[in-house]
N, C-alpha and C positions, 0 to 999 in steps of 0.2 A: 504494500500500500504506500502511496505515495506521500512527504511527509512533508510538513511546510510550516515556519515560525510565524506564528502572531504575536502581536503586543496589544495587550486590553489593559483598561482599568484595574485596580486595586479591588474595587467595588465589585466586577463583573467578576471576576476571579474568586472573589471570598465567597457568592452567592454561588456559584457554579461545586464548589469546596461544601457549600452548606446542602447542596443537594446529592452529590456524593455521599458528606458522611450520613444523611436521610437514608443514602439508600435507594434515591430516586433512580440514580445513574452508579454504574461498578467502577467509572474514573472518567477523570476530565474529558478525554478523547473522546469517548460514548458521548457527554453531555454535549461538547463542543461540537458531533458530527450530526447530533438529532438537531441543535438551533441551527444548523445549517440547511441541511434538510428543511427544517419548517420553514426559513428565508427563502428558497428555492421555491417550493409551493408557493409561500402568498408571493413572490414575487411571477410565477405564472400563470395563479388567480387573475389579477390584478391585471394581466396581458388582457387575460381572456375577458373581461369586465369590460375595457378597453374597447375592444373590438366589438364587442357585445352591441357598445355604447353608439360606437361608429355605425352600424350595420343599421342598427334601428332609427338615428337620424337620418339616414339616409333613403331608409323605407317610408318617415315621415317626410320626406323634404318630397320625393316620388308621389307619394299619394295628396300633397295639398294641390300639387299641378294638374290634378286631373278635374278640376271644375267642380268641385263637390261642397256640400260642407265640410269643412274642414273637422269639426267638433264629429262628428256622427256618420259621415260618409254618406250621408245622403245626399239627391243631385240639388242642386241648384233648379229653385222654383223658375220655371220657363214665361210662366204666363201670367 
């Protein structure tokens, strides 16, 4: 496995320590490879939200151009 030096806080290190001696995680590594992990996720949650985001403005910006009501999609009174 591939191995790589970080520098954290004082703070993130004692709680990461605090959850070790818990029990939560069996040593730092584990702890530091699961918050990395969950970064990874919400960070391509947060893609996908995105694009989510984008797709549906663009389905609404498509369907106001069609002459309708905008609120309800019904047509525009003719007469």
């Amino acid at each position: 496995m591939p191995r790589t030096y970080v520098e954290t806080s004082t703070y993130l290190l004692e709680e990461i320590d605090e959850m070790v001696q818990e029990g939560f995680y069996h040593d730092r590594t584990e702890a530091v490879n699961e918050a990395l992990r969950l970064l990874i996720k919400h960070y391509k949650l947060s893609k996908l939200h995105a694009k989510d985001a984008r797709h549906a403005a663009a389905a609404e910006s498509g369907l106001s151009g069609r002459g309708g009501d905008e609120e309800s999609g019904a047509p525009e009174d003719q007469g």
